[in-house]
C-alpha positions, 0 to 999 in steps of 0.5 A: 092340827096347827096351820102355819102361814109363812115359815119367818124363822126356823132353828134346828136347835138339836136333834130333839127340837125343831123351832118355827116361827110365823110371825105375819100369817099365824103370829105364833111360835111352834116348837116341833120334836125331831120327828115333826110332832109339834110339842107346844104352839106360843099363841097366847094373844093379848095384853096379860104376862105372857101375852103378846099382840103383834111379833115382830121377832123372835129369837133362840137364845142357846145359852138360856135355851129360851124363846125370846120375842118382841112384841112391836105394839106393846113394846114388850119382850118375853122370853120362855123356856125352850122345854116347857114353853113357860113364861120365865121373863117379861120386860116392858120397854117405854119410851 
């Protein structure tokens, strides 16, 4: 099962996905298929590629069909494919 906190963004990107994100009760991203059967939950907590701590947004980029999310504490942004969920690139922003 999945539990889901607090519906922060939600997208219907076509008939086949449904996305969601919880960014301040479960801090994951889940992507649903158009019939609600969740197909994959972005939860990997931690400091390694593909990892975050804290989401502070998350985002669907059309054009790419990716999932982008800022990670606030560690001023990193991700963005993962919409089928697989797979890291596909990862840019660390210091100050």
């Amino acid at each position: 099962g999945y539990i889901i906190g607090e519906v922060s963004k939600l997208w219907r990107v076509d008939s086949d996905n449904i996305l969601l994100a919880d960014m301040r009760i479960a801090n994951k991203v889940y992507l649903f298929d158009g019939q609600g059967n969740m197909r994959y939950a972005l939860d990997d907590y931690g400091q390694g590629p593909g990892q975050f701590n804290a989401l502070w947004d998350v985002q669907f980029n059309p054009h790419r069909r990716t999932v982008e999310t800022w990670d606030l504490t560690q001023h990193k942004l991700m963005a993962f494919g919409l089928e697989s969920g797979q890291l596909e690139e990862e840019f660390v922003i210091r100050q």
